[in-house]
C-alpha positions as CSV (number, residue, x, y, z in Angstrom):
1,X,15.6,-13.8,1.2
2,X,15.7,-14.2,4.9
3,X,15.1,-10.7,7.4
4,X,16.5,-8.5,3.8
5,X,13.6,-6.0,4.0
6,X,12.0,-6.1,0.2
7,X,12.5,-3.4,-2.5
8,X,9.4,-1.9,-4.1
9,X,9.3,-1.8,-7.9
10,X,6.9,0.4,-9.4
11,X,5.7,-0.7,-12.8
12,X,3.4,2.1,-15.2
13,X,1.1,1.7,-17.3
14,X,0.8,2.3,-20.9
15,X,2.6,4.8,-22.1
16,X,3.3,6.4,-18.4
17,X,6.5,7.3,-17.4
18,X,7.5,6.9,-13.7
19,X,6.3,10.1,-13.1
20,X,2.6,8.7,-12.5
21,X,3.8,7.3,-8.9
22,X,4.1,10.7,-7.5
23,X,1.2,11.0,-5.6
24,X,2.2,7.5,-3.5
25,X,6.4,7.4,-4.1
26,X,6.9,9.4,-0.6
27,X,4.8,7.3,1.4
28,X,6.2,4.1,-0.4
29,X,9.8,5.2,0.4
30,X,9.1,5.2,3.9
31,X,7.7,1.7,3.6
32,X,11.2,0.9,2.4
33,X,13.5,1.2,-0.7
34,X,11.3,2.2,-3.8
35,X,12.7,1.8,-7.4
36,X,10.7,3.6,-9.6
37,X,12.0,4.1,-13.3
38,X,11.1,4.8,-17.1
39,X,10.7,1.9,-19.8
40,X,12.5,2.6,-23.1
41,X,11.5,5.4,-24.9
42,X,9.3,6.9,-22.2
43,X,10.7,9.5,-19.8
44,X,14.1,10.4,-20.1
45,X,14.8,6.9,-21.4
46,X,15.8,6.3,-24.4
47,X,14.1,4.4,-27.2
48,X,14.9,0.5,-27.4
49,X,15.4,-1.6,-30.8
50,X,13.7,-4.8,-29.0
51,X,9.9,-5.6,-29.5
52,X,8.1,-3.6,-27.4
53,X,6.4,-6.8,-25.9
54,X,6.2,-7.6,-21.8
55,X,8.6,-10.3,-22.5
56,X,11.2,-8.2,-23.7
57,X,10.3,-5.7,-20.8
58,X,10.8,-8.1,-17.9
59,X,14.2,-8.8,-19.3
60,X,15.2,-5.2,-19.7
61,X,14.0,-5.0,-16.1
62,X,16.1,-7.8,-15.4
63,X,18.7,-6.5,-16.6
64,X,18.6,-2.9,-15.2
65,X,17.5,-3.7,-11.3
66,X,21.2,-6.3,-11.9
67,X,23.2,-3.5,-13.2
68,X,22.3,-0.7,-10.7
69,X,22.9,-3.1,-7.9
70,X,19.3,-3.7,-6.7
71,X,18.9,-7.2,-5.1
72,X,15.6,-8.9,-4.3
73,X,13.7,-9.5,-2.8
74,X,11.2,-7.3,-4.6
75,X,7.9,-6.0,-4.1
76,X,6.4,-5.7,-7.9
77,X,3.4,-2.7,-8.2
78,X,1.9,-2.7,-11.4
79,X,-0.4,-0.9,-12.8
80,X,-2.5,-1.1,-16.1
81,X,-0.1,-2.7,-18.4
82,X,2.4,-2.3,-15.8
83,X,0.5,-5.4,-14.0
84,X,0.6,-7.1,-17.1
85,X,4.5,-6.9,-16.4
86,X,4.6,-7.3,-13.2
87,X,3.2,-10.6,-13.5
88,X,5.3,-12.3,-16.6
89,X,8.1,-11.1,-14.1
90,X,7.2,-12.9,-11.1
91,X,6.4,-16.2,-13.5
92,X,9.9,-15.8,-14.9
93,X,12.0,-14.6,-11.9
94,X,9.7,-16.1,-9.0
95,X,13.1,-16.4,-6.6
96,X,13.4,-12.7,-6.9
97,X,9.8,-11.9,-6.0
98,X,8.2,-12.2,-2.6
99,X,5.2,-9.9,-3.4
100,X,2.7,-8.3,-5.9
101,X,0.6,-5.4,-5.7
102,X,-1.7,-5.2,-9.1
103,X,-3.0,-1.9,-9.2
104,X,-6.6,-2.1,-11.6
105,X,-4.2,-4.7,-14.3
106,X,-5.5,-5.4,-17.5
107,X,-6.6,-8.9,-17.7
108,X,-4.5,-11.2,-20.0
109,X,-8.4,-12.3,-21.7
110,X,-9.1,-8.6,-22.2
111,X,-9.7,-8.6,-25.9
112,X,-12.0,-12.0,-25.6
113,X,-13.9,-11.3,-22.7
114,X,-14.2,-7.6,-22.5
115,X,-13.3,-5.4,-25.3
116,X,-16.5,-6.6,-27.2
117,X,-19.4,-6.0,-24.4
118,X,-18.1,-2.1,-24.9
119,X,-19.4,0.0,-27.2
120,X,-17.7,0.8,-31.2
121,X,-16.4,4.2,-30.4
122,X,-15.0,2.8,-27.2
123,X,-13.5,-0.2,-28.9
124,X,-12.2,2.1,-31.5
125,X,-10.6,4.7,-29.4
126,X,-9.0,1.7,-27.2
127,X,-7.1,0.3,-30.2
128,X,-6.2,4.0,-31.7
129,X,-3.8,4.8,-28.9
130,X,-1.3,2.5,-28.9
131,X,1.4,4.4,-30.5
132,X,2.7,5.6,-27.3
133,X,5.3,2.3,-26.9
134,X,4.2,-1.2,-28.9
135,X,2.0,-1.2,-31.5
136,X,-1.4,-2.9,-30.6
137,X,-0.9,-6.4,-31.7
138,X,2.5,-6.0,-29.6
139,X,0.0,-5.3,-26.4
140,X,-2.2,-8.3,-27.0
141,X,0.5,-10.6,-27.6
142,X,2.3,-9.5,-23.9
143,X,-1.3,-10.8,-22.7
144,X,-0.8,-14.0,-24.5
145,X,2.5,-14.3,-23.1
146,X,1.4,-13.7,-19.6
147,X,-1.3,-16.5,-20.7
148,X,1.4,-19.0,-21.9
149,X,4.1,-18.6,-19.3
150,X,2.1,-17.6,-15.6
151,X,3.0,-20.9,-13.1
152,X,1.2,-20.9,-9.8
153,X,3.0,-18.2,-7.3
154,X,3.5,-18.8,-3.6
155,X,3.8,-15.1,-2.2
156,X,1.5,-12.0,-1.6
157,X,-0.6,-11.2,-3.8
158,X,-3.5,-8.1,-3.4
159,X,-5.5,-7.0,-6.4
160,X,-7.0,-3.7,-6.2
161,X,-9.7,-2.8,-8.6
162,X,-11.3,0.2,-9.6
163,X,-14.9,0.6,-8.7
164,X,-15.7,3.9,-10.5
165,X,-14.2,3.4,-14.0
166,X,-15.0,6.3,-16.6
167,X,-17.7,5.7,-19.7
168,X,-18.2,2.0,-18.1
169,X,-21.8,0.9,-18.2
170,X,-23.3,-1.0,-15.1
171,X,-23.0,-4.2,-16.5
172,X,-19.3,-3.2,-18.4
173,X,-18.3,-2.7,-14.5
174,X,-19.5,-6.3,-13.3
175,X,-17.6,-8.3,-15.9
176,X,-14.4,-5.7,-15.3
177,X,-14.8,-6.8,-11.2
178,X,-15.1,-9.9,-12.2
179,X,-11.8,-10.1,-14.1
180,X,-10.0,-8.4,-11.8
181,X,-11.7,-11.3,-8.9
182,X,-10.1,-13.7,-11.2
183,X,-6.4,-12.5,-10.8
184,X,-6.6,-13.7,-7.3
185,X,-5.8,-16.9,-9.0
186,X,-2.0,-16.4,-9.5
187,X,-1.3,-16.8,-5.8
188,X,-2.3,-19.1,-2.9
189,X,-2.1,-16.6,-0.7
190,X,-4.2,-13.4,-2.3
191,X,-6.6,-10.8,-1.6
192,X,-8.9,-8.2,-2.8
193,X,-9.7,-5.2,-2.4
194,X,-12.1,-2.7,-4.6
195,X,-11.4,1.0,-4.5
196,X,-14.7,2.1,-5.0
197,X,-14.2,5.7,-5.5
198,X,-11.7,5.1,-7.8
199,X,-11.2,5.4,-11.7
200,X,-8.2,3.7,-13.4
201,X,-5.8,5.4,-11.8
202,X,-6.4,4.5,-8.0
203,X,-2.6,5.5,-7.1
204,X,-3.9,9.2,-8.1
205,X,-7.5,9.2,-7.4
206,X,-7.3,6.5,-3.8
207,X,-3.4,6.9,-3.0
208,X,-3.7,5.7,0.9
209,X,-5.2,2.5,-0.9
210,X,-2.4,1.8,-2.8
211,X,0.1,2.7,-0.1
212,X,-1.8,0.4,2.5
213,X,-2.0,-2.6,-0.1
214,X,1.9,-2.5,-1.1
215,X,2.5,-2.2,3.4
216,X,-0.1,-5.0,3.8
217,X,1.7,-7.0,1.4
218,X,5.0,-6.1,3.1
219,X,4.1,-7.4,6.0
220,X,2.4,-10.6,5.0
221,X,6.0,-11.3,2.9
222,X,7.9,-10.5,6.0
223,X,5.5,-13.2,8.2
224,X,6.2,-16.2,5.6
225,X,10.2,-15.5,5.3
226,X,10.3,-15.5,9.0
């Protein structure tokens, strides 16, 4: 990697095309290079035969970032199931990855631990939308995947978690802190941070967070390839 400043890939969530970085992709750019873009069949992308697992969405990452000429090192900023992503990719390709930015991820034991403190209608509603891109069980098994293939990271890691999340009860917010506490596992060298006025989307409702986070992590990348 040596002094190549890093390239900062934004990963969406569920269903979100790359338009959901607008309220941070300026300020990113003048961090350095940002490559934003839209999964298959979201966006102006088109739709993809492959399962729509993260597996299968790391390698058409892969495969894109190689054929449009973008070399690491890369800065990975994912959010929601876009973290979910974000890390399979840095346990698959960790030579290409020097830092990671998780913006309020979903935890890879989110149907054990969590779905069932919340209430019916809640649980209900959660598995009812996933018709956007992968079917439900195709969600749950990119967290198993994530479970299965994560190895130990060496690079900088920050997880930001939102401290204001919508139709959570108090003790619903606890166990979702906790989670996200957890993630700080991945690396040896992480941090966290909790956006307290902050729903799900902290890039929209917090954007200075997020855009300090991804410098911070910059920087801290930068110090341990010099």
């Amino acid at each position: 990697m040596g002094q190549k400043k890093p390239v900062i890939v934004l990963e969406a969530g569920y269903g979100e095309d790359s338009d959901t970085w607008e309220p941070v992709v300026d300020r990113l750019s003048e961090l350095g290079e940002v490559f934003r873009y839209d999964r298959a069949g979201l966006g102006r992308s088109g739709k993809s035969e492959n399962p729509r697992t993260s597996r299968e969405m790391v390698k058409e990452l892969y495969d894109l970032l190689k054929a449009a000429g973008i070399e690491p090192p890369y800065i990975l900023v994912g959010h929601s199931f876009g973290g979910v992503n974000a890390r399979l990719y840095a346990s698959v390709y960790p030579e290409n990855v020097c830092g990671l930015v998780l913006v309020d991820a979903t935890p890879v034991d989110y149907r054990e631990r969590f779905l069932p403190v919340m209430p019916e209608e809640f649980q209900i509603a959660y598995k009812k939308q996933f018709v956007i891109e992968g079917n439900y069980e195709e969600f749950m098994e990119s967290l198993n995947q994530v479970k299965k293939t994560e190895v130990k990271l060496d690079i900088s890691l920050t997880v930001l978690a939102a401290g204001k999340k919508d139709h959570y009860s108090a003790g619903a917010q606890k166990l979702w802190n906790t989670l996200q506490h957890e993630m700080l596992t991945i690396s040896s060298d992480s941090r966290f941070i909790m956006a307290e006025n902050s729903g799900h989307y902290i890039h929209r409702d917090e954007p200075e967070v997020v855009v300090a986070a991804v410098r911070e992590v910059i920087q801290r990348s930068t110090e341990e390839n010099k």
